[in-house]
C-alpha positions as CSV (number, residue, x, y, z in Angstrom):
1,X,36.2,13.5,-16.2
2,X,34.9,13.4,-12.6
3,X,36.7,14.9,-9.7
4,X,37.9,11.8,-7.1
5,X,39.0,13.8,-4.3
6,X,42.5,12.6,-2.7
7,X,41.5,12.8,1.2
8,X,43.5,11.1,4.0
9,X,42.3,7.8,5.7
10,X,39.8,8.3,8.2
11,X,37.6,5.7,9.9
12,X,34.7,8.2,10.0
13,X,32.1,6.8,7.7
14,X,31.2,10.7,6.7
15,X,28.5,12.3,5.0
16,X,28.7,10.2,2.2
17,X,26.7,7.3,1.1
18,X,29.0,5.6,-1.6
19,X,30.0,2.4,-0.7
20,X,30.4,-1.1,-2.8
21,X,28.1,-3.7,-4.5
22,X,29.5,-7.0,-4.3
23,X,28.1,-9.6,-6.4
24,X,30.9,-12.5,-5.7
25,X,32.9,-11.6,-2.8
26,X,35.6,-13.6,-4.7
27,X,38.8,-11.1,-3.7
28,X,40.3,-10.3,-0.7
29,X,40.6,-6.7,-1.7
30,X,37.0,-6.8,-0.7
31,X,37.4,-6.8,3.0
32,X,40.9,-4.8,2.7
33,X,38.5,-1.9,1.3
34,X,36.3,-2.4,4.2
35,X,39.1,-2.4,6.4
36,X,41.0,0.9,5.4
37,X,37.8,2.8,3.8
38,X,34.8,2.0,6.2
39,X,32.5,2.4,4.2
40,X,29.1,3.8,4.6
41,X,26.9,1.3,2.5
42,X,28.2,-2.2,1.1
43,X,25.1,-4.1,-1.0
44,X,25.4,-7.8,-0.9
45,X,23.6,-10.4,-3.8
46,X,23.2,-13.7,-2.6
47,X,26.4,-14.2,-1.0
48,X,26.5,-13.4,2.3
49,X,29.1,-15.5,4.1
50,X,31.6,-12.6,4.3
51,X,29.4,-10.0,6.1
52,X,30.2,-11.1,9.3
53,X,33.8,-10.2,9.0
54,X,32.7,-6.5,7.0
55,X,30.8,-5.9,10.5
56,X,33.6,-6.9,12.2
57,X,35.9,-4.9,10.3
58,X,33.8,-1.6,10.3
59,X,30.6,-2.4,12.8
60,X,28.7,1.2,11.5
61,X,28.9,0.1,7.5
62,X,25.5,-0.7,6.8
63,X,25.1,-3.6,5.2
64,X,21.9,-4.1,2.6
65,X,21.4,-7.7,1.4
66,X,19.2,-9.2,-1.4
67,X,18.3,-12.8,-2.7
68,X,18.1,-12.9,-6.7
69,X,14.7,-13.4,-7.1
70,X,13.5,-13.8,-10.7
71,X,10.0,-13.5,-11.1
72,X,8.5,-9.5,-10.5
73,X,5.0,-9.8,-11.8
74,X,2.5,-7.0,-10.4
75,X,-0.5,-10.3,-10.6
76,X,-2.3,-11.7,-7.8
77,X,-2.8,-10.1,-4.3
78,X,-0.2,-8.0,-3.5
79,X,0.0,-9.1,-0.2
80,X,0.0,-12.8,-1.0
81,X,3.0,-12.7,-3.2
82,X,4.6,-10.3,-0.5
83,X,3.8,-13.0,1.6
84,X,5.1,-16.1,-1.0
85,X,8.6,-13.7,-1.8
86,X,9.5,-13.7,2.2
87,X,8.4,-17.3,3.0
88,X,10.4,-18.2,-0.4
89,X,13.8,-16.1,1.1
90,X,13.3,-16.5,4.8
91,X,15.6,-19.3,5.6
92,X,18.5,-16.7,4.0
93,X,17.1,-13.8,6.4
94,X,17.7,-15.7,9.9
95,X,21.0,-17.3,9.1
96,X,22.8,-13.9,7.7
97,X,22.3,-11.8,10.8
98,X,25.4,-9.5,9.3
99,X,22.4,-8.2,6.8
100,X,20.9,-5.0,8.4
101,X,18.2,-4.2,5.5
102,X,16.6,-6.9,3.1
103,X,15.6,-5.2,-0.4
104,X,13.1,-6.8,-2.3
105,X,12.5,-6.4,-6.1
106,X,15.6,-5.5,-8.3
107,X,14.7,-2.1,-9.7
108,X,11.2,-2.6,-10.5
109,X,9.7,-0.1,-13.7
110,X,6.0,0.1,-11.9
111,X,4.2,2.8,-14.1
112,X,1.7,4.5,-13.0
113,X,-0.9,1.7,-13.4
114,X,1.2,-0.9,-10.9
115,X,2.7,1.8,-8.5
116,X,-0.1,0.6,-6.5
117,X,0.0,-2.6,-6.4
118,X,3.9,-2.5,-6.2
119,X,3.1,-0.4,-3.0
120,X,1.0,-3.1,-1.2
121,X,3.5,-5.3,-1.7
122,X,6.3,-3.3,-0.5
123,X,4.2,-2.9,2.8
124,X,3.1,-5.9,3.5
125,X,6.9,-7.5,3.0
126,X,8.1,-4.4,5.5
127,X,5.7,-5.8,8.0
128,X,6.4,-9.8,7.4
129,X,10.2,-8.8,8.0
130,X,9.2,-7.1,11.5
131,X,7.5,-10.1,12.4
132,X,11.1,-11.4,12.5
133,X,13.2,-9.3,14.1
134,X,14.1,-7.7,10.1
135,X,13.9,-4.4,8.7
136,X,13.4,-3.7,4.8
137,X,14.5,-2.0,2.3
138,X,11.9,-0.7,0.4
139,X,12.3,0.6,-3.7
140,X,15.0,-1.0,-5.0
141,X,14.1,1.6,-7.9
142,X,17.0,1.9,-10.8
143,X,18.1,5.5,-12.1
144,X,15.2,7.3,-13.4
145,X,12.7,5.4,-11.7
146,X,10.5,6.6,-10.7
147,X,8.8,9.0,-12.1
148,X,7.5,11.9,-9.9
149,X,4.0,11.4,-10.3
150,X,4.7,7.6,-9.5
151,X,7.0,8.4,-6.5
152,X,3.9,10.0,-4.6
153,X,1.7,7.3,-5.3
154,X,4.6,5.2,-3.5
155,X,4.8,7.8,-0.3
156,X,2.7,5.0,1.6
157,X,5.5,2.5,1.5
158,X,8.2,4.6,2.9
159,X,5.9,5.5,5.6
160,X,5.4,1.9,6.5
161,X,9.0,1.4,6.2
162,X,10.1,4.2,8.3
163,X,7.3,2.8,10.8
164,X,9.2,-0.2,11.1
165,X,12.8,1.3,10.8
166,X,13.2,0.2,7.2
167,X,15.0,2.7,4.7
168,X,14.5,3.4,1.1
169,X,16.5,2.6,-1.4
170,X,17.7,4.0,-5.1
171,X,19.8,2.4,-7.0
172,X,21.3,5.8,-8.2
173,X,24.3,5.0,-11.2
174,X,24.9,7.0,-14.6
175,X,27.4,6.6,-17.8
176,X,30.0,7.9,-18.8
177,X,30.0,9.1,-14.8
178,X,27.9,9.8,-11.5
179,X,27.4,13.3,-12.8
180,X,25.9,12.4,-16.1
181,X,22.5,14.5,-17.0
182,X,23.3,16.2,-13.3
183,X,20.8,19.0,-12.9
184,X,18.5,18.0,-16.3
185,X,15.3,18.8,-15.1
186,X,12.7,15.4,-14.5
187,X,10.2,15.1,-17.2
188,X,7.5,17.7,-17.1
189,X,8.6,19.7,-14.3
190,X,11.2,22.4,-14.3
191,X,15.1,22.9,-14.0
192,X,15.9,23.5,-10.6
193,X,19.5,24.7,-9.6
């Protein structure tokens, strides 16, 4: 069983980056959390409406948005259907202002052999967003993913990112709880304290 420490209310977002994912704000507990927890992160999918009033409620949460968007092939130009996945969700972009970062791709499995391709893409859609006032988020990579010799191959995307103020993000979760495999060493490499 996982330790929940029992600490006071505070409106200091603190050190950590735990916060919700909301697929159907359908619950007014939603913005009470927000109210009395002020939380650091809060992910929205494709519902949006209700971000105005998290920023009101707790201005410093940031708030990371993304439009479902079925089809993640690695064919093509990279930068062409970087280009096609903005133009396709840019409508949502400018009208949901409450959205600090836009992720891209739900938690895409690369490999090695479309790490760069995936990395291309990732760029170019940073750079589309700045043409806009918007800043990405760039990974979007489930637990696991990726691995470390695909990570490096990805170091140019964060780069951009950063470049443009965007942030990476890991969509870090585990079973039967957040410390699950905790400290197991990543495939091939050693097990580091």
């Amino acid at each position: 069983v996982s330790f929940i420490p029992d600490l006071p209310p505070s409106t200091d977002l603190g050190p950590s980056k735990m916060g919700l994912h909301v697929i159907r704000a359908n619950d007014a507990n939603i913005i009470e959390f927000v109210k009395q927890g002020h939380p650091a992160v809060i992910k929205a999918l494709d519902n949006f409406g209700y971000l105005t009033e998290v920023k009101a409620a707790s201005p410093r949460t940031i708030v990371v948005g993304r439009v479902n968007y079925p089809q993640q092939s690695y064919t093509g130009s990279p930068e062409e259907s970087a280009q096609k996945f903005v133009a396709d969700q840019l409508d949502q972009y400018l009208i949901n202002t409450a959205v600090d970062y836009w992720e891209g791709w739900n938690e895409p499995d690369p490999n090695l052999n479309n790490m760069p391709w995936y990395t291309r893409f990732e760029q170019e859609r940073v750079r589309l967003l700045a043409q806009y006032g918007l800043r990405a988020a760039v990974g979007g990579f489930s637990a696991g993913v990726p691995e470390m010799d695909e990570f490096a191959l990805f170091l140019p995307a964060i780069e951009t990112a950063k470049e443009y103020n965007g942030i990476l993000t890991l969509h870090e979760y585990s079973a039967p709880d957040m410390t699950y495999l905790y400290g197991e060493p990543l495939p091939g490499y050693p097990t580091y304290p």
